[in-house]
Steps between C-alpha positions, in 0.01 A plus 500: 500500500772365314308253314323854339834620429570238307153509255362229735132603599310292699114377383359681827605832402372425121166435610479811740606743244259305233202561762591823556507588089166320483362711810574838339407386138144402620479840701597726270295304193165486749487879523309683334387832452163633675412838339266748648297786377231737586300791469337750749212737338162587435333273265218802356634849432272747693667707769295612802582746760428413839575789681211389743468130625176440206587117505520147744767257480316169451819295505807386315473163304698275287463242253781246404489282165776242395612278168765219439711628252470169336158540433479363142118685447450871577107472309219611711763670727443828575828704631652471820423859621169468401479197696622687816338775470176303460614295846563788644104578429395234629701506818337849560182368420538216755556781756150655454673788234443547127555739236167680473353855492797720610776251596819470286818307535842733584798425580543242260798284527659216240759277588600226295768240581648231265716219515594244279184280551229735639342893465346604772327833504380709800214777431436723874275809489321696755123571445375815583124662525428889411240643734419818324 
């Protein structure tokens, strides 16, 4: 202890504070912000009243679609939620259900989440059959 008293510090302690500097400088410079957003609604406008069960649930679905930021080329691209929702189309259809006669999608939900390097959006909707 005296030798620190006296301005003497030895290398040992130099190179474990150095470290340490280094550490919390590449931990604090690696993070980055992930933001998140999303939307819960009806994608058409008409309102229904279903005071009597007139429809089937035929399932809820979703459909991801994802992009490097650093994408240099966005031609021939169509948008991300369009992508999703179109996955989540063919998921249903996979599953024996598709949009035809009475069936419509509710429920609809769009969640987006970005980082630095990638979007990633999330489209998740329940389809639904009217009987009458």
């Amino acid at each position: 202890m005296e030798q620190l008293r006296n301005g003497f510090c030895p290398l040992w302690i130099k190179v474990i504070s150095m470290k340490n500097i280094l550490f919390f400088f590449l931990v604090l410079t690696s993070c980055k912000a992930t933001y998140y957003s999303g939307s819960y609604g009806q994608l058409n406008q008409t309102q229904v009243v279903l005071s009597t069960s007139n429809f089937k649930h035929l399932g809820t679905f979703s459909g991801i679609s994802s992009i490097k930021k650093m994408k240099l080329s966005i031609k021939d691209r169509e948008g991300l939620i369009s992508e999703a929702r179109k996955n989540l189309l063919q998921n249903a259809k996979s599953a024996g259900v598709e949009l035809t006669g009475s069936r419509t999608l509710v429920n609809v939900s769009v969640d987006m989440i970005q980082n630095p390097k990638r979007v990633v959006v999330t489209v998740t909707g329940d389809i639904i059959e009217f009987l009458k």
